[in-house]
C-alpha positions in Angstrom: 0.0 0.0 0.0 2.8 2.6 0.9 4.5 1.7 -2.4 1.7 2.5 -4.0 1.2 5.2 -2.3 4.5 6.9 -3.0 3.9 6.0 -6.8 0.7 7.9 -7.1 2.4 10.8 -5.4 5.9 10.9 -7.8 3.5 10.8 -10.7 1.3 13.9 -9.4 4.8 15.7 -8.8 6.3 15.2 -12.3 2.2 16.4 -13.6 2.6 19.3 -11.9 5.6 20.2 -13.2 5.2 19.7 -17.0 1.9 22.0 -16.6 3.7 24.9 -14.6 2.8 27.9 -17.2 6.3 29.9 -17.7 6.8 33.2 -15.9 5.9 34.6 -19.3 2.0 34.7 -17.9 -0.5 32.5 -18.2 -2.8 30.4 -15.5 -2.9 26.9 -14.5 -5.1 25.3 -16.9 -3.5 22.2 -18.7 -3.9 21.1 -22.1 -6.2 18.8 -23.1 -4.5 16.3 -25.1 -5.3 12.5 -25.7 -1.4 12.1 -26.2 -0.1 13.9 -23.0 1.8 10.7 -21.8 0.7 9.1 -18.3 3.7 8.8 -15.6 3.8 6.0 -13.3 7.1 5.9 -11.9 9.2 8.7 -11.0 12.4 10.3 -12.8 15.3 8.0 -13.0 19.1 8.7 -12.9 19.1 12.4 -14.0 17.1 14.8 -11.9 16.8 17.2 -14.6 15.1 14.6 -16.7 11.5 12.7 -16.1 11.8 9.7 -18.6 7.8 9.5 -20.1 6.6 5.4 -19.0 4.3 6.9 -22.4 5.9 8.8 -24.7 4.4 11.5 -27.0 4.5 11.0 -30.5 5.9 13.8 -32.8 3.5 16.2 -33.6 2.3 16.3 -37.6 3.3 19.9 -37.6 4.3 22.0 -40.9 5.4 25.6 -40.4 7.6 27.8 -41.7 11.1 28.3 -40.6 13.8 31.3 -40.7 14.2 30.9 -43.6 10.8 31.3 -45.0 10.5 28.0 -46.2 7.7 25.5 -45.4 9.5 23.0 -42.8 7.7 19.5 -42.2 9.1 18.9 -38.5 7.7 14.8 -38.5 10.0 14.3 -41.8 12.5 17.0 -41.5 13.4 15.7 -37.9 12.5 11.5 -38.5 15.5 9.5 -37.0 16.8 12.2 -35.4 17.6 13.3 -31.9 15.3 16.3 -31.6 14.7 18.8 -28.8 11.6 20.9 -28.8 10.6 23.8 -26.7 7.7 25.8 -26.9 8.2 29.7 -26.4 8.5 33.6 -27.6 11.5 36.1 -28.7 10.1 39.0 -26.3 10.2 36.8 -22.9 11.9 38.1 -20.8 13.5 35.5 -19.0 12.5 31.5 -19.4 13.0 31.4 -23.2 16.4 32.7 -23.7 17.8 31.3 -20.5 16.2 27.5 -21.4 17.9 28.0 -25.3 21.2 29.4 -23.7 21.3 26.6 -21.7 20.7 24.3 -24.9 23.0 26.4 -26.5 25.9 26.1 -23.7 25.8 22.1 -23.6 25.2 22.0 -27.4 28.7 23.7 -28.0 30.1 21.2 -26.1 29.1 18.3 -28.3 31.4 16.7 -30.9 31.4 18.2 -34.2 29.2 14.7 -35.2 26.9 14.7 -33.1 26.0 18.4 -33.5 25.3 17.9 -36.9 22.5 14.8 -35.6 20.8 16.9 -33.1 18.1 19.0 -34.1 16.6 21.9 -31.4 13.5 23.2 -32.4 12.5 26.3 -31.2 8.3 26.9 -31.5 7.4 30.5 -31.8 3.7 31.1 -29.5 3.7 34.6 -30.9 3.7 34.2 -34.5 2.6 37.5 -35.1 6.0 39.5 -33.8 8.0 36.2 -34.0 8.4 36.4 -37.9 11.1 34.0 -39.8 13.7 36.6 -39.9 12.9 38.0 -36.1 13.6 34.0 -35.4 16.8 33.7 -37.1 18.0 36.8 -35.2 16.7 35.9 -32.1 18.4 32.5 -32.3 21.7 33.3 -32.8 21.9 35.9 -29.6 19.8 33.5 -27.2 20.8 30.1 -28.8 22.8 29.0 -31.7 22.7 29.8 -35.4 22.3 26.0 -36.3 19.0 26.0 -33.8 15.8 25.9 -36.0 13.1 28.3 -35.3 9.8 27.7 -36.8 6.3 30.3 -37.0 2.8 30.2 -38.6 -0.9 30.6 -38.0 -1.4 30.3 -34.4 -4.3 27.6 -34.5 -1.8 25.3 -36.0 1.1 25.7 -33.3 -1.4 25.6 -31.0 -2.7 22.4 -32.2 1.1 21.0 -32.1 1.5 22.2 -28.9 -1.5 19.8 -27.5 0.1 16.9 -29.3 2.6 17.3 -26.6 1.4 18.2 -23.4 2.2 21.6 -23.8 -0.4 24.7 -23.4 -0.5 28.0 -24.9 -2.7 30.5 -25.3 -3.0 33.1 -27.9 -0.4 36.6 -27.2 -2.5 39.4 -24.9 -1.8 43.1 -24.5 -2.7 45.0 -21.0 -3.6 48.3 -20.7 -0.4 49.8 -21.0 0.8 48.1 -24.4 2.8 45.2 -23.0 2.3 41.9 -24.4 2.2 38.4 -23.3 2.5 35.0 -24.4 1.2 32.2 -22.4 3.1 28.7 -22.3 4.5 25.9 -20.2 8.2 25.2 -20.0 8.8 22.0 -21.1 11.7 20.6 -23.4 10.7 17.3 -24.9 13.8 15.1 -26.2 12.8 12.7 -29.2 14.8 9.6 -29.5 16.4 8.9 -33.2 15.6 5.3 -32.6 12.2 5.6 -32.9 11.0 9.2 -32.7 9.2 9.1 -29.4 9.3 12.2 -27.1 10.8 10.0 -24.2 12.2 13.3 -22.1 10.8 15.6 -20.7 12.5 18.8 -19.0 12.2 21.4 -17.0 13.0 25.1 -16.2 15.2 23.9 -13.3 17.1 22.2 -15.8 20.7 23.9 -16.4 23.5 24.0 -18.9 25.1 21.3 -16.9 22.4 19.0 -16.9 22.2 19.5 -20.5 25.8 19.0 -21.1 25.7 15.9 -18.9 22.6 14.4 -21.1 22.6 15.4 -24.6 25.9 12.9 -25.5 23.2 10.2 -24.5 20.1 11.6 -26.1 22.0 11.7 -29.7 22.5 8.0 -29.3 18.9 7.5 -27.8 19.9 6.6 -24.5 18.2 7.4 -21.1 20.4 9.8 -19.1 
């Protein structure tokens, strides 16, 4: 019974956190997805990482990235180690620090594995967060090999759900400044068979990143 017990709670723990809305703004309501994964055991030898006892499925999402070009993120990213994260050019705090962090531990990486690892950065405010304000963006908060992809707003929103992750469309207050609402959760895809197995945090740091990503390439559990 107390195993149980203590099973039940982990799994209420690791909810709560992959539904915390970012500092960005936002409220506590949590997607409603039929894929958002159901955790029965808690994380394992990383504690940056909760390894998913049901993994999302990629998202069927086509977008555009900063380029301009129409970018197909289930093909374009198939047997690839992929990070995705959810978030906005004008935050002021969660989106560049998570994608410096990404960007500290991605630098870090062999030459070889860089070039296998995709990080895919999800605009929520597609209407300042054009391709070319992406590709800028990237290169001061992340890394100019980092893919940044925009579009209609119904359609990232609709990825979004396929993983768990909520947002809400952009809002301005009375004095002009606007928000974007969104949880704070990267998602790491395995190359061996494209499932989001990973799922991490805002506590998560450049060192946990560094510590993990050499695995995730490989499709390993950290």
């Amino acid at each position: 019974m107390r195993k149980k017990k203590n099973v039940l709670v982990a799994a209420a723990l690791v909810a709560a956190a992959a539904l915390t809305l970012s500092a960005c703004g936002g409220s506590d309501t949590p997607a409603k997805s039929g894929n958002q994964p159901l955790v029965e055991a808690p994380p394992t030898k990383t504690k940056a990482a909760t390894v998913l006892d049901r993994p999302y499925t990629k998202p069927n999402l086509v977008l555009k990235d900063t380029n301009g070009k129409e970018y197909d993120l289930r093909e374009a990213t198939k047997g690839k180690p992929t990070l995705i994260y959810f978030g906005y050019t004008h935050c002021p705090d969660v989106c560049p620090l998570t994608m410096s962090n990404i960007a500290a531990a991605y630098k870090k990486l062999p030459k070889a594995d860089q070039e296998k690892l995709r990080v895919v950065f999800v605009t929520t405010d597609p209407e300042r967060d054009t391709p070319k304000e992406l590709g800028k963006w990237l290169k001061g908060s992340g890394n100019a090999d980092f893919i940044g992809l925009t579009g209609d707003f119904p359609t990232i929103q609709a990825g979004a759900r396929q993983l768990g992750v909520s947002i809400e469309p952009s809002t301005t207050d009375k004095d002009g400044n606007v928000t974007s609402m969104h949880t704070k959760q990267v998602i790491a895809f395995s190359p061996k068979n494209d499932s989001g197995y990973l799922l991490y945090t805002d506590q998560a740091s450049a060192d946990d990143y560094t510590a993990d990503l050499p695995k995730i390439v490989k499709g390993e559990t950290p």
